[in-house]
Each structure stands twice: as structure tokens, then as C-alpha cells.
N, C-alpha and C positions, 0 to 999 in steps of 0.2 A: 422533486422531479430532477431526472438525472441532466447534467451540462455534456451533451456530445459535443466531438469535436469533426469539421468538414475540411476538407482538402477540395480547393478550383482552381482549375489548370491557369485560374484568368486574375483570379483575387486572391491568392492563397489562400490561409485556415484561417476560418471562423469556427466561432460557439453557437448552439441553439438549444436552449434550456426545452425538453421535450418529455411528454408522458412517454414511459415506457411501452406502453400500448399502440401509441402514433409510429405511422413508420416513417423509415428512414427517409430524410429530401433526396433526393432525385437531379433538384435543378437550382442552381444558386439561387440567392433570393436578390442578388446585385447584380448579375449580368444574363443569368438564365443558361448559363454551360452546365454541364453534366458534374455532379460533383459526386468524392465518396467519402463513407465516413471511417475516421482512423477511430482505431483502438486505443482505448488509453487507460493504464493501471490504474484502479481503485483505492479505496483506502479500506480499511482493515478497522474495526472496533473490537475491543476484547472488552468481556466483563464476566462476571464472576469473582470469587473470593482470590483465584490467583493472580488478579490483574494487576499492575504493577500501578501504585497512584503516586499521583505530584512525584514523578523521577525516581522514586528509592521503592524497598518491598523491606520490610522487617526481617523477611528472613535470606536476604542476600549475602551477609558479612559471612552468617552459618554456612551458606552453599560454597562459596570462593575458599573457607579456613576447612573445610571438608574436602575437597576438591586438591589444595594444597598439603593436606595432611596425606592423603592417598599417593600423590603426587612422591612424595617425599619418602611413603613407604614403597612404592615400586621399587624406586633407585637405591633403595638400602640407605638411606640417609634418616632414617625411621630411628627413634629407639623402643629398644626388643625390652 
């Protein structure tokens, strides 16, 4: 279940761990004022074969000496 987060003009932001399905509170649950709920970034999973595990990916050293090699033939620094 997701953790929204609430803004009250009286108590500041609180958390309320909520079904997705539940709506939104309405009304603090400490003083009973009008409260609204802020937006807050998610987090993000990747998975599949290109997801990068424990910090490193096999094929990153090939992508950066690729990258650098090109690099190096734009500027004429290549050898022909």
C-alpha cells in the first residue's frame, strides 16, 4: 500500500499508509482542519536483461571506450 503524504495548516505533514482505492482525507485526524495531500516522486524499478545489478553492467567499459573512440575520431585525433 502506497505512504501519501498530508499538508495541515495546524500540524504540518503527516504520512497515512492508504489503499489506493480509499480516498483522499479530507480532515486531519489530530485536530480536524481541512487538509491536502502533496504529491511526491515515486521510485522507479527496472528489470529485464539490461538492468544494471550490484552498481556495474558488463558491458559499460565497451560503451564509455566506444564512445571515447568516436569522440576522438570526430576531432581528428583518430588514426586513418
Amino acid at each position: 500500500m502506497p505512504d501519501y503524504l498530508y499538508e495541515c495548516p495546524n500540524c504540518g505533514r503527516f504520512s497515512k499508509i492508504q489503499r489506493i482505492s480509499a480516498p483522499a482525507l479530507e480532515t486531519c485526524p489530530t485536530c480536524h482542519a481541512p487538509v491536502k495531500r502533496i504529491i511526491v516522486g515515486g521510485s522507479v524499478l527496472i528489470k529485464g536483461s539490461g538492468a544494471i545489478k550490484g552498481g556495474d553492467w558488463d558491458g559499460k567499459k565497451q560503451v564509455e571506450d566506444y564512445y571515447r573512440r568516436k569522440q576522438k575520431d570526430e576531432h581528428g585525433d583518430g588514426i586513418d
